[in-house]
C-alpha positions, 0 to 999 in steps of 0.5 A: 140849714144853719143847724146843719152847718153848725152840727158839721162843724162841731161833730167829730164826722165834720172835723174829721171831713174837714180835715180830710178835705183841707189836707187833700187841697193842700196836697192837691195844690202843691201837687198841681203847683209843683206839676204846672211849674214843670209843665210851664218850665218843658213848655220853655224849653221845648218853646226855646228849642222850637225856636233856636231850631226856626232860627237854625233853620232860616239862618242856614238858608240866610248862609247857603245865599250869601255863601253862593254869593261869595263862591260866584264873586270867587268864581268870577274875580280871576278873569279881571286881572287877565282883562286889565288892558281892556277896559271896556271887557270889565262890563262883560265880567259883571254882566257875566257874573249876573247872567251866571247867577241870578240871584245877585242883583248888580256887580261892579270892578270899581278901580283906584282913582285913575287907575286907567288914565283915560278913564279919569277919577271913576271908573268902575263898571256896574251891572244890575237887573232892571225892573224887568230883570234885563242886564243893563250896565252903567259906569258907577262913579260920578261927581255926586256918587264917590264909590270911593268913600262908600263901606262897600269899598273903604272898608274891605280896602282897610281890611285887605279882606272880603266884607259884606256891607252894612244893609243899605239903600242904593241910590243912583245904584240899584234904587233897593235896598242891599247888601254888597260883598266887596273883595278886594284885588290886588296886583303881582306887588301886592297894591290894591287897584280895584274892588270886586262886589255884588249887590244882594237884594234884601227884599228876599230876606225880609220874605225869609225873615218875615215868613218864620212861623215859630208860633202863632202870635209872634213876630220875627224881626233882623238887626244888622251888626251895627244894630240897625233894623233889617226886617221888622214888621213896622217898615219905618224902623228899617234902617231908620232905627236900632235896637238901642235908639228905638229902646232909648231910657228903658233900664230893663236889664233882659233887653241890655243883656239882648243888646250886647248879644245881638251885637256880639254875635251870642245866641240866646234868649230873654223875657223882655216888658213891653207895651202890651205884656211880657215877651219871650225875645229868641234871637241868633246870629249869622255868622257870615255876617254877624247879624242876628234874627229873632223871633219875638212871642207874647209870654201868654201865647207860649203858656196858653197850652199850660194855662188850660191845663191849669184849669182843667185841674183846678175844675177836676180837682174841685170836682174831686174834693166835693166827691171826696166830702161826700164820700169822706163825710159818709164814711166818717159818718158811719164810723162814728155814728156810735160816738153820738150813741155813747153820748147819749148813753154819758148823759143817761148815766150822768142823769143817773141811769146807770145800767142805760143800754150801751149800743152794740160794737162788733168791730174790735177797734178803738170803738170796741174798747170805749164800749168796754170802758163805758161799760167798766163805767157803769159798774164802776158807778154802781159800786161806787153810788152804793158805797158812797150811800154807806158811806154817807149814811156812817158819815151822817151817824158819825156826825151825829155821834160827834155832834152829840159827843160834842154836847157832852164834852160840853156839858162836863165842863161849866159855861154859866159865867159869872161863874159865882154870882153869890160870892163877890170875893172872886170873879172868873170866867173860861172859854172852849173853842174845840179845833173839831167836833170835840177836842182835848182841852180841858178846864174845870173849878169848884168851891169846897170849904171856901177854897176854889180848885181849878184846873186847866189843861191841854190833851195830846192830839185831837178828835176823839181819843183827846176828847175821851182822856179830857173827860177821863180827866175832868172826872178824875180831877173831881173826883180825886180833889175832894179828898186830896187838898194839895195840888201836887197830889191831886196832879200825881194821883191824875199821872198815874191813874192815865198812865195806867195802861196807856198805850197810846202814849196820850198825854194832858199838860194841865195847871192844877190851883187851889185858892184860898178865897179867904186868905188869897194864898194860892197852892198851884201845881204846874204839869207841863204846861203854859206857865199862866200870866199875871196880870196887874191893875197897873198894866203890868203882865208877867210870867208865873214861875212855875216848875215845868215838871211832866206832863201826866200820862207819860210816867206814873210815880213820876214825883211832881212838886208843888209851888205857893203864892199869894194872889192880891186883890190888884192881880189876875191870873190869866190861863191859856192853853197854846192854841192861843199863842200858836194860833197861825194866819194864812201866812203861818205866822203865829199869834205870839205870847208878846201880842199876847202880853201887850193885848193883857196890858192894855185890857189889864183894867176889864173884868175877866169875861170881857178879857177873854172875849177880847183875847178870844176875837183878836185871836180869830182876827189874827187867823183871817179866817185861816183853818184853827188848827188846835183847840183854844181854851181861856180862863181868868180870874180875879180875887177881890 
């Protein structure tokens, strides 16, 4: 099982399924957030709609009682002032009023403060329905009940305009809980003199408030214009409590927004924390009197139909994503099953089996052109395993070839030092170190007649064609100095015998010498070359002077001119081509003829071996094992 996981996760089929499946969820989820969003935003507002239209709907039969009310108190006040003089008929007009109208539980003509003297400080007939609903009537006002002081009749007589009271409980009057419309009446001068009222039992409001049924959980409640509870499901709120005092401390901003409406007679709703979790709060007023109604539902209740809409997705869409990955996983798999096969055909070939059966593509695809490719591949490595076998077998003779060149090039030149043992008149000493293979320095001594003949020098270029004019001129030197006793002929006999026919251009600077072992006097010829070193006992190091002329190879008959000196016992000559002053470290900064003087100064005391194996290492320490990029060849000595 584990292997299985592991082959999924790094296969191309199980990256590819992956990536499939992981791209399908996010689509799916946004597409399911985006739908759910909508969906729980139409469920709102079809729940608000649903609700203002509940609310619609109570409140207009909320209107259609209280306006009866006000038509049948309209209907009823023009007998009072055509039965002013009778007093006692005023019980016949309330008790009128009640019998015409059943809904309206009592009505009174409560009159100005001795309006009738006989009548003293109260008089104000009153009707009610007792609790067998007969008509029964009682004069209204008494000592311990002042209907003077009371809303129902201050407030109309302030406002010189009808006013339903604030919902109250009657006490000595109709012992329930009410509502009075106060109209007032006034007198051909214009003075008030009585109130005409009805009382409207609020028992029937709470059952028409109470009843609404928007949704399943909710609750329906009714505040009064001075924000008291008229309906609420608990009953000890009821004229007992407010909105604001049963909501004392909580700085919820919805529920302030709430407030300010319900009292200002705005429709509108909020989603109000509470106890118990988040409610949707839909409230609207009536406009006869300015109180509102509304309904409060549990925020889950109204989501309820989203929410399972929410997991039936998610069920469906799981469901989806492992059919797809079954499906994804099998059709992927079957596209690349040939990739597998490749691979097993890439490690064949990197094995060395490179005409391995290539699997068979019949689609013209992408699958098609890698088929192609590994097949270019193939052959490609044919090609290329059978030219790289030539070219290793020509490498190898090459190398071979040049390994023995190198031993010949070696062998033309003398390396057995001391150079002359038997002799104790002169001490000399040479070095080559080829840049390659083989290469274009060159030095050469013999002795003839007491006379040592040297030559040192330096071909153009490197590789082969330098080490072919080296050898060239090593034999000619040779051959020419033994019959030729000046340097300067020697070197121009060397100058024409290269420049004839020399297409190439090659060129070999040299230093040509001819010493006199026995008197010390040097004949010396300088072919283009580095000017040679002095170097004295004492530490002193200088130049030679030396005439620079040209180089041989480039002009025959070019008329070189030779130089004499003397070279005392104290002196050696030190000679060196410029790849050792030249010679360059990895941050191309050369060795340099000055740390060359100052290592010559320093060893001025040693013999010539020894100088030259210092000047060779310090020369190789300098380059930090930095490519030698030119041949490197010393040679010193010392006449005794």
């Amino acid at each position: 099982m584990k292997n299985n996981k592991i082959k999924l996760k790094n296969s191309i089929s199980g990256r590819l399924t992956l990536g499939v499946i992981i791209v399908s969820a996010i689509i799916f989820t946004l597409t399911c957030t985006v739908f759910i969003r909508m969906a729980a935003n139409k469920v709102r507002e079809e729940a608000t709609k649903h609700a203002h239209s509940e609310l619609s709907s109570t409140i207009y039969q909320i209107d259609a009682v209280l306006n009866a009310v006000e038509i049948a108190v309209e209907n009823t006040a023009w007998l009072v002032p055509y039965r002013l003089a009778s007093p006692e008929f005023m019980y016949s007009i309330t008790e009128r009023l009640l019998q015409n109208n059943n809904f309206i539980c009592g009505s009174a003509v409560a009159f100005e403060p001795y309006y009738y003297a006989s009548k003293g400080h109260y008089f104000s007939p009153y009707s009610y329905r007792d609790e067998k609903g007969e008509i029964k009537s009682i004069q209204l006002g008494t000592d311990t009940y002042d209907y003077h002081y009371m809303d129902w009749y201050q407030i109309p007589k302030l406002l010189n305009e009808p006013y339903w009271s604030e919902p109250y409980y009657d006490n000595g009057g109709g012992e329930m809980m009410m509502t009075t419309y106060s109209k007032p009446l006034y007198d051909e001068f214009g003075n008030l003199y009585a109130i005409i009222t009805a009382d409207l039992s609020l028992e029937w409001l709470t059952d028409l408030v109470g009843g609404i049924k928007a949704f399943d959980n909710a609750y329906n409640l009714m505040v009064s214009r001075n924000a008291s509870f008229i309906v609420h499901p608990n009953r000890d709120l009821i004229l007992n409590e407010t909105i604001f005092s049963s909501t004392y401390g909580d700085d919820d901003e919805s529920l302030h927004k709430m407030q300010e409406d319900m009292v200002n007679c705005r429709a509108g709703e909020v989603l109000r924390n509470e106890e118990g979790g988040k409610f949707f709060v839909f409230y609207s007023p009536v406009e006869t009197t300015c109180w509102s109604v509304a309904i409060v539902c549990p925020r889950n209740e109204l989501y309820v139909g989203v929410r399972r809409l929410r997991t039936v997705l998610i069920i469906l869409g799981l469901l989806s994503l492992l059919l797809m990955l079954a499906l994804s996983y099998s059709g992927i798999r079957k596209v690349v099953a040939p990739v597998e096969d490749f691979s097993d055909v890439a490690k064949k070939i990197a094995n060395g089996e490179f005409n391995a059966e290539l699997p068979q593509i019949h689609s013209q695809d992408e699958l098609k052109e890698l088929h192609d490719s590994f097949k270019y591949l193939q052959q490609s490595l044919t090609r290329y395993i059978d030219e790289l076998k030539s070219t290793t077998a020509n490498k190898e003779r090459i190398e071979s070839e040049l390994r023995i060149a190198h031993q010949i090039q070696m062998g033309m030149i003398p390396k057995s030092f001391p150079a002359f043992p038997e002799r104790d008149d002169i001490s000399l000493a040479a070095r080559l170190i080829p840049a390659k293979e083989v290469g274009g320095d060159l030095y050469d001594f013999f002795i003839d007649n007491d006379k040592l003949y040297f030559i040192i020098g330096d071909v153009s270029g490197k590789g082969i064609p330098a080490s072919l004019v080296m050898a060239v001129t090593c034999r000619l030197f040779r051959s020419v100095a033994s019959y030729l006793d000046k340097p300067e002929e020697i070197i121009t006999s060397l100058n024409n015998s290269l420049s004839d026919g020399n297409e190439s251009n090659m060129f070999c600077t040299a230093f040509l010498g001819i010493l006199d072992l026995k008197t010390g006097k040097l004949n010396y010829c300088n072919a283009g070359h580095n000017a040679p070193y002095v170097v004295e006992t004492n530490g002193n190091v200088y130049a030679m002077s030396v005439v620079p002329n040209l180089a041989m190879g480039l002009f025959s008959g070019f008329p070189y001119e030779g130089q004499e000196t003397t070279l005392d016992s104290d002196k050696m000559l030190y000679l060196f081509t410029d790849g050792v002053n030249e010679a360059e470290n990895r941050s191309l900064e050369q060795f340099g003829d000055e740390r060359l003087m100052a290592l010559l100064k320093q060893k001025s005391a040693d013999m010539p071996g020894e100088i030259i194996e210092t000047t060779i290492a310090e020369v190789q320490h300098h380059a930090d094992g930095a490519n030698q990029s030119d041949d490197i060849t010393v040679m010193c000595m010392k006449y005794c």
